[in-house]
C-alpha positions as CSV (number, residue, x, y, z in Angstrom):
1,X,10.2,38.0,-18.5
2,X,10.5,40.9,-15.9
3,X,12.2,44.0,-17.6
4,X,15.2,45.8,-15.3
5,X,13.0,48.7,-15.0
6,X,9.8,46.7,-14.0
7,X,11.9,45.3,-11.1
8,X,13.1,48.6,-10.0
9,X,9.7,50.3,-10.2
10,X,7.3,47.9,-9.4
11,X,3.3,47.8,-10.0
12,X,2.1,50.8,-8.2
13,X,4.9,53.3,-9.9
14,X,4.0,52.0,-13.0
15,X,0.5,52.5,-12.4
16,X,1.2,55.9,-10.7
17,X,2.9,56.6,-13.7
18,X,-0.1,55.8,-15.6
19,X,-2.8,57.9,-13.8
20,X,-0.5,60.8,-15.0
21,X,-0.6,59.9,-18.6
22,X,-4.6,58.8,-18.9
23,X,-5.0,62.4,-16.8
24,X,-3.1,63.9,-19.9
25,X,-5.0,61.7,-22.5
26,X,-8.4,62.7,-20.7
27,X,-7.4,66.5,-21.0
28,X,-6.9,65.7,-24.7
29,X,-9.8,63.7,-25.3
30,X,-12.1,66.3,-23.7
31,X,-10.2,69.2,-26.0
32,X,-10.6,67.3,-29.0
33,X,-14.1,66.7,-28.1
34,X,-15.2,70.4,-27.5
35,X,-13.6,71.2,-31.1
36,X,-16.1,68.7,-32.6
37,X,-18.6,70.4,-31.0
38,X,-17.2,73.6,-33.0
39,X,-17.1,72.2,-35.6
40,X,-20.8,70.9,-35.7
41,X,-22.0,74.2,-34.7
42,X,-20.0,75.9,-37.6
43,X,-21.2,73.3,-39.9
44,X,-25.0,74.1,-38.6
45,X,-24.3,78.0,-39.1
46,X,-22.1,77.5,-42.3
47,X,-19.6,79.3,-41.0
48,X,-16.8,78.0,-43.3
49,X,-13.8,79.2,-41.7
50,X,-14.7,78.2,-38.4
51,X,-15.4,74.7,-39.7
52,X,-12.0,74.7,-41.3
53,X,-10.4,75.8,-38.5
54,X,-12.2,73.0,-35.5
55,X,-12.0,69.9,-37.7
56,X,-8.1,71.1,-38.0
57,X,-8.1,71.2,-34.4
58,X,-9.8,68.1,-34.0
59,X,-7.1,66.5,-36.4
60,X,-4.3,67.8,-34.4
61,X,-5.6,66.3,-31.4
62,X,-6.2,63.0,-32.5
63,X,-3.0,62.5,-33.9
64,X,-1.6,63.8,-30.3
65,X,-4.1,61.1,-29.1
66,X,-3.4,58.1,-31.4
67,X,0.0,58.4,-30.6
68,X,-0.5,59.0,-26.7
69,X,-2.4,55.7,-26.7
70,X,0.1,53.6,-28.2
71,X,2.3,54.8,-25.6
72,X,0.2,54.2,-23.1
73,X,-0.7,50.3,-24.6
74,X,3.3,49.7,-23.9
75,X,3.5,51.0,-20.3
76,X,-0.2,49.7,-19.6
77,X,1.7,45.9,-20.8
78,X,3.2,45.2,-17.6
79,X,4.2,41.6,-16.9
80,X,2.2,41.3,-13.6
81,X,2.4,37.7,-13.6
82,X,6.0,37.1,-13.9
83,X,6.1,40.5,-10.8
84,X,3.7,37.9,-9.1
85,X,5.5,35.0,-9.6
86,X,9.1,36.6,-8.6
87,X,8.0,37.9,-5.0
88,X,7.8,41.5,-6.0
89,X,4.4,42.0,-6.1
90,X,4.4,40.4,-2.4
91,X,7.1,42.5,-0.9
92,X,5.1,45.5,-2.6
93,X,2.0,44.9,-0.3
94,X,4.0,43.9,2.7
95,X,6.0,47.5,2.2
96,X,3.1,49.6,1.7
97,X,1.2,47.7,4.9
98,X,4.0,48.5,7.1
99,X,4.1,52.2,6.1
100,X,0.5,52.3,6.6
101,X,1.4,50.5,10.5
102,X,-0.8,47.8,9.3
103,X,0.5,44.0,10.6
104,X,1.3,41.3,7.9
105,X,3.4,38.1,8.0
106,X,3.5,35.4,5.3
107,X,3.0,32.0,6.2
108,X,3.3,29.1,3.5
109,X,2.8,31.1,0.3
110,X,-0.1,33.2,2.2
111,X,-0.5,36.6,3.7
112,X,-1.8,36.8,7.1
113,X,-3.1,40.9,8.1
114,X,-5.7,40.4,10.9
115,X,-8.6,39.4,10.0
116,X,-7.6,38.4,6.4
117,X,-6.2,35.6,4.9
118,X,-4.7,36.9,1.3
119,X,-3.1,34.5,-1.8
120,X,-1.5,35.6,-5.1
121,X,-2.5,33.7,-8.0
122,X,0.2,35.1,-10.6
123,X,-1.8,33.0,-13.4
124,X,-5.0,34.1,-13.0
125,X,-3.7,38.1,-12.4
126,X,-5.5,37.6,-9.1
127,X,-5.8,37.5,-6.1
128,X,-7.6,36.0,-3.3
129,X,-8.7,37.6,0.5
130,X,-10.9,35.0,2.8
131,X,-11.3,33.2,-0.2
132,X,-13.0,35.7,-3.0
133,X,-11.2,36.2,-6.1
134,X,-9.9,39.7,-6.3
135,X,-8.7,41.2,-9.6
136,X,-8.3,44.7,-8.5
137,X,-4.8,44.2,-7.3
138,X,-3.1,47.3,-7.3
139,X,-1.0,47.4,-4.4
140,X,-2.4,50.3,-2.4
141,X,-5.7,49.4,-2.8
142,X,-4.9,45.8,-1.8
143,X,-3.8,47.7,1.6
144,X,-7.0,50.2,2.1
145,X,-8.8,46.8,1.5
146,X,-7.3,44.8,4.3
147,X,-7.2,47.7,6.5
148,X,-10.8,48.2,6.0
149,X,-11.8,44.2,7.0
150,X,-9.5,44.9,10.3
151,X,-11.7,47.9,11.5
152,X,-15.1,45.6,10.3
153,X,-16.7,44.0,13.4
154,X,-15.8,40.5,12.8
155,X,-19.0,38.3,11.6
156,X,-17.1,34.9,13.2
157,X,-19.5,32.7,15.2
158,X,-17.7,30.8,18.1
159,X,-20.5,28.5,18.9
160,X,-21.1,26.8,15.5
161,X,-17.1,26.6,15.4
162,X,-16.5,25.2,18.9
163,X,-18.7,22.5,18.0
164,X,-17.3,21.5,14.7
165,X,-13.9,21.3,16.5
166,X,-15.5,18.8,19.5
167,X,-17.0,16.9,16.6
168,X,-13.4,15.8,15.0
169,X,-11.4,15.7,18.1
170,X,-14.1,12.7,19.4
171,X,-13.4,11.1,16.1
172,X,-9.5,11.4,16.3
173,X,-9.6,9.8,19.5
174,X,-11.5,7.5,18.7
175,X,-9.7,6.5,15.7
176,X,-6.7,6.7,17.3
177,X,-7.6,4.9,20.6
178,X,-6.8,7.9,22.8
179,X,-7.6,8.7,25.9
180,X,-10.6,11.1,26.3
181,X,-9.6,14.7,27.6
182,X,-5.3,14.6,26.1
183,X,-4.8,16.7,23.9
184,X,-4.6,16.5,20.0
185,X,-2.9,18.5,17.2
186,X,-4.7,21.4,15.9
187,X,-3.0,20.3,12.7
188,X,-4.7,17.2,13.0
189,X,-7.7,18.0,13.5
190,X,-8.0,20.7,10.8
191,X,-7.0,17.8,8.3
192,X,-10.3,15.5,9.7
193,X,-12.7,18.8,9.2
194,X,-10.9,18.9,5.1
195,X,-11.6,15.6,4.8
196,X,-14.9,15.5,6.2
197,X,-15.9,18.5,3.6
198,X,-14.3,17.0,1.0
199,X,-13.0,20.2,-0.1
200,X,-9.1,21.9,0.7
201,X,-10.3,25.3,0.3
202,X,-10.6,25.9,3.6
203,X,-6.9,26.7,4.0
204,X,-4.6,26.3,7.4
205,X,-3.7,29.9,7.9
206,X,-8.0,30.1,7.6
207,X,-8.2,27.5,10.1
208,X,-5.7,28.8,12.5
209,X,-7.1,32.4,12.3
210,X,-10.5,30.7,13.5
211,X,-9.3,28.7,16.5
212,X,-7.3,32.5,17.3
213,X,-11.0,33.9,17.0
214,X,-12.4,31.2,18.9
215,X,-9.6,31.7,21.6
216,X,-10.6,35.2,21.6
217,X,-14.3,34.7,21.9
218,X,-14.2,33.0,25.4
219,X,-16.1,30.8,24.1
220,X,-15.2,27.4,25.5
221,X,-18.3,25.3,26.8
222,X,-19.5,22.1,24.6
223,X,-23.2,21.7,24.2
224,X,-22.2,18.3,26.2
225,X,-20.6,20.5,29.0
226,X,-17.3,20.2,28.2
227,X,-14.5,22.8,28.3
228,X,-12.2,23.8,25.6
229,X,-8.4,24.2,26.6
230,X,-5.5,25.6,25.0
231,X,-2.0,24.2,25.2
232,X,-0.4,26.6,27.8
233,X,2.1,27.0,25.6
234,X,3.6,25.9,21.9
235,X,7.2,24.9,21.5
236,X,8.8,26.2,17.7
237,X,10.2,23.1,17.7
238,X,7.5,20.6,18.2
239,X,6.2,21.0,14.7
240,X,2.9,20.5,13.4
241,X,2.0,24.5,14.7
242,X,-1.0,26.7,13.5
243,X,0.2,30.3,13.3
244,X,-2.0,33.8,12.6
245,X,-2.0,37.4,13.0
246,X,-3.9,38.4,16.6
247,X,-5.5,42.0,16.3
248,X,-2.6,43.5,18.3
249,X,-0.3,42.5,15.1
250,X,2.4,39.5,16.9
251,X,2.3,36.3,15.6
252,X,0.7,34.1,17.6
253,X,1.0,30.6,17.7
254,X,-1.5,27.6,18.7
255,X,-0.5,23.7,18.9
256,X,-2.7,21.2,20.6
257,X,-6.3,21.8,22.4
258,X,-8.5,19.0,24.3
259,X,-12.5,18.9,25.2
260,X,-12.3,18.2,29.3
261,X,-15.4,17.3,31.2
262,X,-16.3,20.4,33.0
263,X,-15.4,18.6,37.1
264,X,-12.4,17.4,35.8
């Protein structure tokens, strides 16, 4: 259950809230720590009134600290699953990428920011970018993360992925008896390449940033000699559309491709 305060606050206030408190426990930990040293050298020395006098100290602080920690146990408890769950924790990142002028959309329960693909998994207090499990979630680090893979030359390979995409379009028209060179659903072609890896990890807003990588590549001639070509355009309202994030930050929006031989 999501307190009142947790939803005015949200995750990174309650955990800029915290660095302030650990920064206070550290100072106390550290003081109550040179007093133990004191008092070990008075002990050494038998200096009895010194000795007296540090383990005191050393009391005083850990009673500060015992209660300091039980404090900090409470705030430290925040229901980040339920956050998760409710769409805060999403608006959170989406907020802080915008002030940090860095593009994100969400598309069917996933964040898209150029060149990542991000998903919340408010069970696991997780999440995932391109894939990899992330537990370090705290919003503004989430951010510096993404930001970071969008300044990283991309390690795509066109080739390898231009291929893959020829393979399954033969086999949809083939299946479906059409006519070599029309073109196909990017939609249905991404559900031939799950199929044919037997796995759905590989999710659409993945796929569709791929074929926008592709697109960018220039990469568009078939070991076979045949040439790659886009729909010129994509209608909102034909359904079955791939959307991503382009580099520039605008949506954009891919429908159908077909393999044509090259003299055609």
């Amino acid at each position: 259950m999501i307190e009142a305060e947790q939803m005015e606050t949200g995750y990174e206030s309650q955990l800029d809230h915290l660095d302030r408190e650990i920064a206070t426990m550290v100072k106390e930990t550290q003081t109550a720590l040179a007093a133990a040293r004191k008092a070990q050298r008075a002990s050494a020395s038998g200096n009895q009134g010194e000795l007296i006098a540090a383990i005191t100290a050393v009391h005083e602080r850990l009673t500060d600290l015992q209660r300091m920690t039980s404090e900090l146990l409470k705030s430290a408890d925040y229901d980040l699953s339920s956050w998760m769950e409710s769409g805060g924790y999403q608006r959170e990142l989406m907020e802080l990428a915008a002030a940090a002028h860095l593009p994100m959309v969400e598309s069917d329960s996933r964040l898209l920011c150029y060149p990542s693909v991000l998903q919340i998994l408010p069970g696991d207090l997780a999440i995932t970018i391109d894939r990899k499990r992330v537990r370090e979630v705290r919003p503004s680090r989430v951010v510096a993360q993404l930001r970071a893979n969008s300044q990283r030359r991309s390690r795509f390979r066109p080739e390898p992925f231009l291929e893959a995409l020829a393979s399954v379009y033969d086999l949809w028209i083939a299946h479906r008896g059409g006519r070599p060179g029309s073109h196909v659903k990017l939609i249905h072609l991404y559900s031939i390449l799950t199929l044919l890896n037997g796995s759905r990890a590989y999710s659409k807003q993945e796929f569709a940033r791929d074929v926008y990588l592709l697109d960018q590549s220039g990469c568009i001639e078939t070991k076979d000699g045949r040439i790659l070509r886009f729909a010129a355009s994509a209608s909102t309202r034909s359904g079955g559309l791939l959307e991503t994030v382009a580099k520039g930050g605008q949506v954009k929006i891919y429908s159908t491709i077909a393999f044509e031989d090259a003299n055609d």
